[in-house]
N, C-alpha and C positions, 0 to 999 in steps of 0.2 A: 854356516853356509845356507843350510835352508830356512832357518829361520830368514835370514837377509833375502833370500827368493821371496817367503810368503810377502815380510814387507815392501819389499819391489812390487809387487800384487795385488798391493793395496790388501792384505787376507785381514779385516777385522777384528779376528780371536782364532786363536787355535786351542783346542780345549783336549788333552792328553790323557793316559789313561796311569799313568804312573812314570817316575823319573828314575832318570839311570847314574846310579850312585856312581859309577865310575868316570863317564863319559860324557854325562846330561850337559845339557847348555841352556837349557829353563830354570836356574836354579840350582841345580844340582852340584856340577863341578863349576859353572859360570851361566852367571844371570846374562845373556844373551842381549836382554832388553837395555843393561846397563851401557852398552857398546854400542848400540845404534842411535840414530840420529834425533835431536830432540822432538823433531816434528813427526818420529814413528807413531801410531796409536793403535799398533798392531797390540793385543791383549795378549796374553799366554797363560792360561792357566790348568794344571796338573791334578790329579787326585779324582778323575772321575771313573768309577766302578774301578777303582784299583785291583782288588784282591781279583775281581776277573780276570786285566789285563794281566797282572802277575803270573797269575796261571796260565792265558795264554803263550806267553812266552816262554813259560818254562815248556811249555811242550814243543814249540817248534822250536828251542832249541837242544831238544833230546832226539830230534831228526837228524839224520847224516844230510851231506849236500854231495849230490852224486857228482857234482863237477870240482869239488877240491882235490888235490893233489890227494895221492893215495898216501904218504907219510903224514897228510895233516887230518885224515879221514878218523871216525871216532871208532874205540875199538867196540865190536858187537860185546853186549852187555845181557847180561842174566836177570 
């Protein structure tokens, strides 16, 4: 869906910082670009400062989210 936003957009490239093994659509679980239209020339391409991005993410997601349900809340950790 947002790749199809960017190319609605006309967005030239969108340049990512690493892909999501489980869920990606650059590639990962589904090449996004294969599914749009052939006059698309929206670029997608993945693997920039990976190892940062990685890190990134794993930190925000070792944050709680104060607004999830409290049975879906993580437990405090040592």
């Amino acid at each position: 869906m947002c790749a199809g936003a960017l190319v609605d957009l006309k967005v030239a490239a969108v340049f990512f910082g690493c892909n999501n093994d489980r869920f990606g659509g650059c590639g990962s679980v589904l090449k996004v670009q294969d599914l749009l239209h052939e006059s698309c020339k929206t670029l997608f391409k993945g693997g920039f400062r990976q190892l940062e991005a990685v890190d990134i993410l794993k930190e925000f997601y070792k944050g709680e989210n104060p607004n999830a349900p409290v049975e879906k809340r993580k437990l405090a950790r040592d």
